[in-house]
N, C-alpha and C positions, 0 to 999 in steps of 0.2 A: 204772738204780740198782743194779741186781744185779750188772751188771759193774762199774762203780765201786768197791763194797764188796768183791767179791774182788780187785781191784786193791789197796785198801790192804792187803790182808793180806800182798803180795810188798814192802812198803815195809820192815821191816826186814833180808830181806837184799839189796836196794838200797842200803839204807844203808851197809852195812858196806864197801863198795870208797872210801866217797866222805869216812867218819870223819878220815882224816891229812888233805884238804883243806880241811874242814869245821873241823879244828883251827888250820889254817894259817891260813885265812883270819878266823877268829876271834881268831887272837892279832895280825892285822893291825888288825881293827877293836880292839880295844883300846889296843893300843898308838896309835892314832889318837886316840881319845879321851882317854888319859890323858895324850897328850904337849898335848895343845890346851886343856884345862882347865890345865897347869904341874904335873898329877900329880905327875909321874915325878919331877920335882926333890924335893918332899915326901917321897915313898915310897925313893927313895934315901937318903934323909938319914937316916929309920928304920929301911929293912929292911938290916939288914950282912948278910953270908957266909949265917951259919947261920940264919938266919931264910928266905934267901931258899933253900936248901937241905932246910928242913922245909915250905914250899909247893911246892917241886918235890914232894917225896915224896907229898905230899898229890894232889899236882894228878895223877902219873900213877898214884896208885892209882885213883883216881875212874874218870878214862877207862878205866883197863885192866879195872875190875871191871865198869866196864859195858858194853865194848869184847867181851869176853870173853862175859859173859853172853849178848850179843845174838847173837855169834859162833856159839856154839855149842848154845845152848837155845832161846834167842825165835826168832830167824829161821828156825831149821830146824820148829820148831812149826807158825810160820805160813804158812810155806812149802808144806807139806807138804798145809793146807789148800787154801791157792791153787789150788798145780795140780789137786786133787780137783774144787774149783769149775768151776774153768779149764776142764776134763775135761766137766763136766758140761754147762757152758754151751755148747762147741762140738760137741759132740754132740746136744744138743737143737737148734741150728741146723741141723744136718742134716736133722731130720725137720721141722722150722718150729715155728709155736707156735698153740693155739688163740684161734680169734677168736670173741666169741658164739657161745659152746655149739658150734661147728663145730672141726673138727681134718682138714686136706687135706695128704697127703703127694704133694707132686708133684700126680702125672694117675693114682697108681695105687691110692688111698686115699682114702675120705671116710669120716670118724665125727661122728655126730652123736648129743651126750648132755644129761643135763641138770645132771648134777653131775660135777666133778673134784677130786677131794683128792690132790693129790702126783702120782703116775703114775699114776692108778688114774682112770676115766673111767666115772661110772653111766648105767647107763639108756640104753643103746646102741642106735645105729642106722647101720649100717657096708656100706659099697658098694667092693667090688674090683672091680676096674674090669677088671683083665685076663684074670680068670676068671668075669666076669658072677657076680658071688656077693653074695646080701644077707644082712646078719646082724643080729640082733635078739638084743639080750643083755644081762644084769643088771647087767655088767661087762666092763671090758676091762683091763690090765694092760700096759703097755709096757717089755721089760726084754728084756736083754740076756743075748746064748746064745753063748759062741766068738765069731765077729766081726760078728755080724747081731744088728739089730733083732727080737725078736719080738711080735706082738702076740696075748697070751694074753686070748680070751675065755672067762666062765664063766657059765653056768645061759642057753642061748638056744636059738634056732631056725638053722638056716643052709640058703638055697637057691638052688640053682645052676642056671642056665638058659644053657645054650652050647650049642653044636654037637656036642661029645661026649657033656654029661652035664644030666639034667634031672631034679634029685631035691630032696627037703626032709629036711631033718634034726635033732633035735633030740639036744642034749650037754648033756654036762656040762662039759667043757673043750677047747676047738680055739682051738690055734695056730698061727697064717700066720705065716710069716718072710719078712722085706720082704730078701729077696737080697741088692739093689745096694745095699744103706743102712747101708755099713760103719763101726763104732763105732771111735775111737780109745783104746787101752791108755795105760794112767798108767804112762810108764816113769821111773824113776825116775835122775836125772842128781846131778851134786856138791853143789846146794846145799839137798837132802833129808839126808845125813850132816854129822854136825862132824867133827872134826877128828880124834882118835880113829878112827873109824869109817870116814873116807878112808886112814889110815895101814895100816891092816890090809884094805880092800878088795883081792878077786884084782885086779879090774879094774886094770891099771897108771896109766890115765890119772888114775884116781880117788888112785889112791896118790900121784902126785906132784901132784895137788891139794892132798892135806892137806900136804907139802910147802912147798907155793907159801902156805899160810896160816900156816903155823910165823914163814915168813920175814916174812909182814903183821905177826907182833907186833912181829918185831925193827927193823920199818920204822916203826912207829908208836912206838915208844920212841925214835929216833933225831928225828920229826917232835916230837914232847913236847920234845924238848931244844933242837931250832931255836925251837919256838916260845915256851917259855917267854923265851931269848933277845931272842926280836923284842918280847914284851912291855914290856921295858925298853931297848929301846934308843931313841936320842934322835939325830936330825941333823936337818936340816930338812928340810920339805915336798916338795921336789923329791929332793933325793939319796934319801928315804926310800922315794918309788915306783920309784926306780934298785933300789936294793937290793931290794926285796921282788919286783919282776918279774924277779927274777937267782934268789932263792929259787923261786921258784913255777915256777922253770923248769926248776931242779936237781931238784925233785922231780917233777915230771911224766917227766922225763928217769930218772931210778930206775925208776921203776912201766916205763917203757916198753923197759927193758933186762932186768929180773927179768918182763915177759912174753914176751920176745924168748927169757933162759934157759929159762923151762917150755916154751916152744913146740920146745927144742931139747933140753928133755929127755923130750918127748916122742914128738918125731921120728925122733932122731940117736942110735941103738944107742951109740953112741961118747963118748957126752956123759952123764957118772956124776951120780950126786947129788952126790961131792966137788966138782964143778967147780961144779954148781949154789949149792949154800953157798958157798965159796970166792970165785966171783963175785959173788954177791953182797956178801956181808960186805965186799968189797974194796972195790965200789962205795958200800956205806952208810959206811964210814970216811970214805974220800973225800970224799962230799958235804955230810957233818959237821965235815971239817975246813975246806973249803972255804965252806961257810956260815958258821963263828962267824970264819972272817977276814972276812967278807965283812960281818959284824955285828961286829968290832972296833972 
C-alpha cells in the first residue's frame, strides 16, 4: 500500500511527456463521435471563422494554463515527495521490516521490543551477534550518520562476553554502526527543478533540459492546432484511420528527432543551442504544414 501511494505521487510528472498524445488522441475520439452522431454537419453550419477562432483561443489557454501549472509547480511538488518516500522505502528494505515485536538485520542483529513509533523501538532487547553483546535498553533509535546505519541505544545495560572482552555496562547512550548497511543519498536529477531553475543550473545537462522544455510548449501549441483540426474534420470511416495513423506518426517522429537534438546537445561540443532551435522550429513547421494538407 505504501508503495502504491508514493507511486501516485510521481504520476504528474508522468504525465507531462504523454499531455500532446493524450490531446491527440482525444481530438480523435471526438471527432469519432461527433462525425457518427452527424455532429459535424450541424456544428459547421453554426460555428463560422470567428467563432471557431474564439474556441481555439479558449481551448489553448485551458491546456496551457494547466499544462504549465503541472509543468512547473505540481509535478515538481510532488516529485520532490516521491523520491523522499522512494528514498526511504528502499532503504528500509535494506535493513528488512519488523515482524511481531522482533526486528532481524541479516545474521548480525536481533531486537526484540514491545513498542515502536516511527524509528524509535521501546523496551529493548538486542543480541549482536558478532561481538557476543546483549543489550537491554528503554530505547533504540535507528538513524542515519554519513553513509551507515546507526543504531542509537538510550537508558540500558550492555554485556559482552567474547574471547577479548567480558564486561557489563551500564549508559546512557551507545551507538553500534552496522558498517556494510549502506544508506542511499536523495540526489537530486531534472525533474525536482522547473524550468527556470534548469535554465540557470551550472550543471550543463540540466541547462539544456530546461531547453528541451521551452521547446515541449512550442510542440504542444503546434499539437493544439493539429488537433483542433482533426476535431472537425469529415471523410469517411476508412480514409479517417489513414489520416490519423499518418498524424500520430508525424508526431511520434518529432518527439524522436528533438530527443535525437538534446542527445546531440549534449554530447556534441560542436552542436550549439542555435542549431538546436533551428532544428527544431524547422521540423515543427514542417509537420504542421504537412498535417493540415494531410487534413485538407
Amino acid at each position: 500500500m505504501e508503495v502504491a501511494l508514493t507511486t501516485l505521487l510521481a504520476l504528474p510528472s508522468f504525465i507531462n511527456p504523454l499531455v500532446p498524445f493524450m490531446i491527440l488522441i482525444g481530438s480523435f475520439m471526438l471527432n469519432n463521435k461527433i462525425k457518427n452522431s452527424n455532429e459535424v454537419i450541424i456544428l459547421k453550419q453554426y460555428l463560422n471563422i470567428k467563432s471557431i477562432n474564439i474556441l481555439f483561443q479558449i481551448i489553448i489557454l485551458l491546456i496551457f494554463v494547466i499544462f504549465i501549472l503541472n509543468n512547473e509547480i505540481f509535478s515538481k511538488k510532488f516529485y520532490e515527495k516521491y523520491k523522499i518516500q522512494e528514498l526511504e522505502i528502499r532503504n528500509n528494505l535494506k535493513l528488512g521490516s519488523p515482524s511481531k515485536n522482533e526486528f532481524h538485520i541479516d545474521n548480525k542483529v536481533s531486537i526484540f521490543f514491545e513498542d515502536k513509533i516511527d524509528e524509535v523501538f521501546y523496551e529493548v532487547e538486542t543480541i549482536i551477534y558478532d561481538d557476543n553483546q546483549f543489550i537491554i535498553a528503554d530505547s533504540v533509535l535507528i538513524e542515519l550518520s554519513k553513509s551507515n546505519f546507526n543504531l542509537v541505544f538510550l537508558n540500558g545495560e550492555k554485556l559482552i562476553l567474547n574471547k577479548s572482552e567480558k564486561s557489563k555496562t551500564i549508559f546512557d547512550k551507545f551507538t553500534y554502526v552496522l558498517e556494510d548497511k549502506k544508506y542511499e543519498k536523495l540526489l537530486f536529477d531534472k525533474d525536482h527543478f522547473n524550468t527556470l531553475e534548469l535554465l540557470l543550473h551550472p550543471n550543463e545537462e540540466l541547462k539544456n533540459h530546461g531547453h528541451y522544455k521551452i521547446f515541449q510548449y512550442f510542440f504542444l501549441f503546434v499539437i493544439c492546432l493539429i488537433s483542433l483540426k482533426i476535431i472537425f474534420f469529415y471523410v469517411n470511416k476508412k480514409s479517417n484511420i489513414l489520416h490519423f495513423t499518418l498524424l500520430t506518426l508525424i508526431v511520434i517522429l518529432v518527439q524522436v528527432f528533438n530527443s535525437y537534438m538534446i542527445y546531440l546537445l549534449n554530447n556534441n561540443s560542436q552542436f550549439s543551442l542555435i542549431y538546436f532551435y533551428l532544428g527544431g522550429f524547422v521540423v515543427l513547421t514542417f509537420s504542421l504544414f504537412i498535417s493540415k494538407r494531410i487534413l485538407k
